[in-house]
N, C-alpha and C positions, 0 to 999 in steps of 0.2 A: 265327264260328259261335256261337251261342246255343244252350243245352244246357237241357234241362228235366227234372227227376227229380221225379216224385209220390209220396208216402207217406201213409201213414195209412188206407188202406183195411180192411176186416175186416167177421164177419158179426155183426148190431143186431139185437135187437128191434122191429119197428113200435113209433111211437111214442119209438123211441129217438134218441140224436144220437154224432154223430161228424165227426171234422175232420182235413180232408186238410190234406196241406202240396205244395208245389211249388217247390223251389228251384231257380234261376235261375243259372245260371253261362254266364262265357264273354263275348262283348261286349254288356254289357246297355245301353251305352248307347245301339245302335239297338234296344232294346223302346220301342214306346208303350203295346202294349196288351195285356193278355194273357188270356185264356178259359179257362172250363173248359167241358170236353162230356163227355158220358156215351154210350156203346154197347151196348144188350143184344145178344145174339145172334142174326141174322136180321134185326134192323133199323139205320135209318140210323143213324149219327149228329147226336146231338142236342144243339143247343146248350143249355146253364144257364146263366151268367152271363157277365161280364167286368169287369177294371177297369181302367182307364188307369192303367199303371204310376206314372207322376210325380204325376197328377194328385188320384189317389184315386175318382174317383168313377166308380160302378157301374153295370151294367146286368142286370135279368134273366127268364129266360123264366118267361112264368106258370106254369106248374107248379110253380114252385118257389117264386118269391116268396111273402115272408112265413116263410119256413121256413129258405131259405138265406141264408148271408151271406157276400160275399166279402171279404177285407180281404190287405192285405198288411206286411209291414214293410221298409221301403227298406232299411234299412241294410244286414240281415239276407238282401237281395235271395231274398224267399223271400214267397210271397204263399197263402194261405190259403182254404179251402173250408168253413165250419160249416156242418154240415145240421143240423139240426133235426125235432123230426115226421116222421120217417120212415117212410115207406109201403115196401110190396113190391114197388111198380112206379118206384122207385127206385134199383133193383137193376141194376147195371150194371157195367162198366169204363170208370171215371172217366180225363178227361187232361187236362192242361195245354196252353193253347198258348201261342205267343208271335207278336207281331204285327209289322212293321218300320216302317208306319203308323199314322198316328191314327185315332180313329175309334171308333165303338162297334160292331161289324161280330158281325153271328150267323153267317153262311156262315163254314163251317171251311175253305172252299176260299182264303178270304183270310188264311188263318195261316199263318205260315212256319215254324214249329217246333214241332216237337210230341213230348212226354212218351212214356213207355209204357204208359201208365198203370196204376191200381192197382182191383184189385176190392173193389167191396161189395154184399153179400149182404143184402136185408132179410127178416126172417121175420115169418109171420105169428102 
């Protein structure tokens, strides 16, 4: 089992930045790939980004691009969310997921574990 815990969430000014963390425990060595998604309430959820665990390299939904950045540090097995520019309609509960495949995959229905995740509030 793969175990996911998000932190760092809280409420920003527009315009402001803040950085999630997601640490990874448990058997990480079936992660390939791991995502973040955001949920307001009453809507779907939505995919933001991802990054292939080993690999390093990223992928992310335009909304955000240019503002977010994902990164992670292997050692640390703990992978990271910067936002940046932050709008109102950014405001969500953020989560981590984890993948058991390769892939650059936005459907959350191909993710195998997933976080609780953490709220952030943007104001205007």
């Amino acid at each position: 089992q793969v175990q996911l815990v998000e932190s760092g969430g809280g409420l920003v000014q527009a315009g402001g930045s803040l950085r999630l963390s997601c640490a990874v425990s448990g058997q990480t060595f079936g992660v390939y790939a791991t995502g973040w998604f955001r949920q307001a309430p009453g809507e779907e959820r939505e995919f933001v980004g991802l990054i292939r665990w080993t690999v390093g390299s990223t992928s992310y939904a335009d909304s955000v691009k240019g503002r977010f950045t994902i990164s992670r540090n292997y050692a640390l097995n703990t992978m990271y969310l910067q936002m940046n520019s932050l709008k109102p309609e950014d405001t969500a509960v953020y989560y981590c997921a984890a993948r058991r495949s390769d892939g650059l995959v936005s459907d959350s229905n191909a993710y195998d574990y997933w976080g609780q995740g953490t709220q952030v509030t943007v104001s205007s």
